[in-house]
N, C-alpha and C positions, 0 to 999 in steps of 0.2 A: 748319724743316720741320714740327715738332711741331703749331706755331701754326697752320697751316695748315690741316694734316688736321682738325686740332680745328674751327677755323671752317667747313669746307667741309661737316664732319657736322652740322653744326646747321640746324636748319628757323629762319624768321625767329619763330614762335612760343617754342620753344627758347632762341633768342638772348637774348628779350628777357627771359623769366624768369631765366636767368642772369645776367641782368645786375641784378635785383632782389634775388634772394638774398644774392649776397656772393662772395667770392674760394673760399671753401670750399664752398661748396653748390654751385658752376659746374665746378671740379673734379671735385665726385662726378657731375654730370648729366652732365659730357664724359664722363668713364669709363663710366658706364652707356650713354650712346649708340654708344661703344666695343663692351662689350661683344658692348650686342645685333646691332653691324654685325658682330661679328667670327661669328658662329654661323652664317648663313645663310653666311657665306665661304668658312669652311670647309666646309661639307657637297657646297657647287658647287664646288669647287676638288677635293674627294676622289669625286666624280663626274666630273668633268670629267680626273681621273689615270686612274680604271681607262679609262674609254672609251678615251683615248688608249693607256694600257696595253694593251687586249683588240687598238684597232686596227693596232697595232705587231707582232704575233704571228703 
């Protein structure tokens, strides 16, 4: 399932630099693509609770 997410986050440009790097630069580029997916998630995900919060009341 790991493998997955990881391929599915990658643009074909992404891809393909990963795969010139090495096993460990491809690692660090997944994580950072991680990352920067995980920020905007959260902030719509914690928008997306109050709204339903406020409309629940």
């Amino acid at each position: 399932m790991n493998n997955l997410i990881t391929i599915l986050l990658q643009c074909s440009i992404c891809t393909k630099t990963a795969t010139q790097l090495g096993e460990d630069a491809a690692r660090g580029l997944n994580g950072g693509i991680l990352y920067l997916a995980a920020a905007p998630l959260i902030i719509v995900g914690y928008i997306g609770y109050r709204w339903w919060k406020n409309n629940n009341e």
